[in-house]
Every structure is written in structure tokens, then in C-alpha cells.
C-alpha positions in Angstrom: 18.7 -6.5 -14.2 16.9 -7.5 -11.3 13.4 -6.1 -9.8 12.0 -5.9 -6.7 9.1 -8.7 -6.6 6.9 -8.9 -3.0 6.0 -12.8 -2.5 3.1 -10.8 -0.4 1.5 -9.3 -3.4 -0.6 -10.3 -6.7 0.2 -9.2 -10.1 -1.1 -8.6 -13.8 0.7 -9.5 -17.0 0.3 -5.6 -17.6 2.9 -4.8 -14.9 0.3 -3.8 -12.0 0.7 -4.9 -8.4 -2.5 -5.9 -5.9 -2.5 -5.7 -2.2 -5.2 -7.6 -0.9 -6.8 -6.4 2.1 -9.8 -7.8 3.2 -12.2 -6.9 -0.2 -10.1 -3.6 -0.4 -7.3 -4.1 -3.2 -4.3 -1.7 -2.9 -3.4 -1.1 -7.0 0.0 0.6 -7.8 2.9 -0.3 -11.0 5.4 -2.7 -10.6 9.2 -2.1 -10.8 9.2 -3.5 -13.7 6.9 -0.8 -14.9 8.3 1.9 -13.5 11.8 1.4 -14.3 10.5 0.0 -18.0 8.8 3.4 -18.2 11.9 6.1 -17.1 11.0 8.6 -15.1 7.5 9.2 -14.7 5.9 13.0 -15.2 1.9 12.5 -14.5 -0.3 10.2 -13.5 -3.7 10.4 -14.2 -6.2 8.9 -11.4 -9.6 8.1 -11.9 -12.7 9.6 -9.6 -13.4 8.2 -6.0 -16.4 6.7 -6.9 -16.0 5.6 -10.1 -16.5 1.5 -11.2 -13.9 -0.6 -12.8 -14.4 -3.7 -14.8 -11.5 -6.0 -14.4 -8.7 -5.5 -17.2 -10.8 -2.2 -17.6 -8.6 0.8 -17.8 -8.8 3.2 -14.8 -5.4 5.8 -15.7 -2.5 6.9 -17.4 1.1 7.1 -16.4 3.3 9.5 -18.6 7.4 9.4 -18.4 9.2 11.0 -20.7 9.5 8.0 -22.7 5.8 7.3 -23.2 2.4 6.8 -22.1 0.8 3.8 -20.4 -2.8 2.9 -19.9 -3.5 1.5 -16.3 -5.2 -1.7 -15.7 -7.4 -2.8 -12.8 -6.9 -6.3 -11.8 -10.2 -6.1 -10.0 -13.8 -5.2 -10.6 -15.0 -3.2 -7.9 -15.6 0.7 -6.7 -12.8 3.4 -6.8 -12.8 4.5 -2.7 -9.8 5.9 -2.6 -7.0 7.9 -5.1 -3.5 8.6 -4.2 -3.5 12.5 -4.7 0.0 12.8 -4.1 0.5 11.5 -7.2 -0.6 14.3 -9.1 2.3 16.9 -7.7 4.7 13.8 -7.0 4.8 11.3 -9.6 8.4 10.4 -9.4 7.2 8.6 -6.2 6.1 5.7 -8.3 9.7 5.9 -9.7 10.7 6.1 -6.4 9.5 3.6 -4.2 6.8 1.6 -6.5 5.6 -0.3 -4.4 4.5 2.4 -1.2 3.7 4.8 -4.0 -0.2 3.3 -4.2 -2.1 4.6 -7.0 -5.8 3.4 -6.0 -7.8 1.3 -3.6 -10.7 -0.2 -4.6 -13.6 -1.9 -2.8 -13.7 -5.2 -4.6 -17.2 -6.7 -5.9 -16.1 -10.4 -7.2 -13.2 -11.8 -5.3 -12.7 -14.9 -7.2 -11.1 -12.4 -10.1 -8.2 -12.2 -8.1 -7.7 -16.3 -8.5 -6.2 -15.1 -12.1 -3.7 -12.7 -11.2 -0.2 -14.1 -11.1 1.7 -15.1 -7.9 5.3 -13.1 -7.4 6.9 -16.3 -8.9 4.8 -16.4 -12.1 5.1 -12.9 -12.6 9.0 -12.9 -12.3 8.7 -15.4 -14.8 6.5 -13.3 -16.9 9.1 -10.4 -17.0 12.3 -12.7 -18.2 10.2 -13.5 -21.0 9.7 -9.9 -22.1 
């Protein structure tokens, strides 16, 4: 089975994807995740505002299968939470990766030196 894996984006080992924007990091599940997970029924997003630690968790998605925490790759400040989330969920099921869960203004950069590169973390899923 084949997923969808954007060259353009970071990733963690914990299935979560990074844009990287500037110091503004794009976060959202893989489709690895999301199709790994079935179909998703809530996602829980943290507070604009709030501050992640990287590795920290920052969320929950529920499918019917289970319940997964949500890890930021980044430490930095919640500026922004995808909303539509709450009443559409599915979109992460969907279209992962235009379904954005949260944006965060990134404090430390360098963190994102040890997030994996589309090829590592391809490899990282055959092994799973």
C-alpha cells in the first residue's frame, strides 16, 4: 500500500507532517496516520496561544478505531488552529495533507534539523 509522501515537507517518527514557512511551521497527520487510524471523528486542538515543547503533546485525533495523542515537531507558540476541524474531521481523512491542524510560530529552529526528510520517513513506515 502506498502513501502520499511530499519531498517538500518534514516529518516525525509519530506520523506528523511540518511545513516550513519562514519560523511559522504548518503541523497536520500524515497519510500514513490517517489512513492507519480509519476514519477520523474529532480532533481536539489546542488554544491559540498556548506553548509547545517539541515532542510535547498539543491534541488528540479520535477515529473509530482509536485515539492518538498529537506531537509537535517544534517548540514554539500556538498562532493559529484549524477550526474546521472540529465540525469536519474527515478532512484529515480526506486530504491530509491541506487538512492543517496548527501553525505554530517556531522559537528554536535548529529542532527542525531532527525531523526526518520524505525519504527517511518512507523508510520509517516500511518498517512499521
Amino acid at each position: 500500500m502506498s502513501h502520499q509522501v511530499p519531498s517538500t515537507l518534514k516529518y516525525t517518527k509519530d506520523h506528523e507532517w511540518a511545513k516550513i514557512e519562514g519560523d511559522i511551521v504548518t503541523i497536520g497527520i500524515t497519510d500514513f496516520a490517517q489512513s492507519a487510524l480509519g476514519d477520523i471523528v474529532f480532533v481536539e486542538l489546542p488554544e491559540v496561544g498556548s506553548t509547545l515543547d517539541q515532542a510535547s503533546t498539543f491534541g488528540v485525533v479520535e477515529s473509530i478505531k482509536s485515539v492518538s495523542d498529537l506531537y509537535s515537531p517544534i517548540t514554539g507558540e500556538v498562532v493559529e488552529a484549524n477550526n474546521e476541524l472540529e465540525s469536519s474531521p474527515e478532512l484529515c481523512n480526506q486530504s491530509p495533507y491541506d487538512s492543517w491542524i496548527i501553525k505554530v510560530k517556531a522559537t528554536n529552529l535548529s529542532e527542525l534539523d531532527s525531523l526526518l526528510s520524505s525519504a527517511d520517513y518512507e523508510q520509517h513506515c516500511s518498517e512499521l
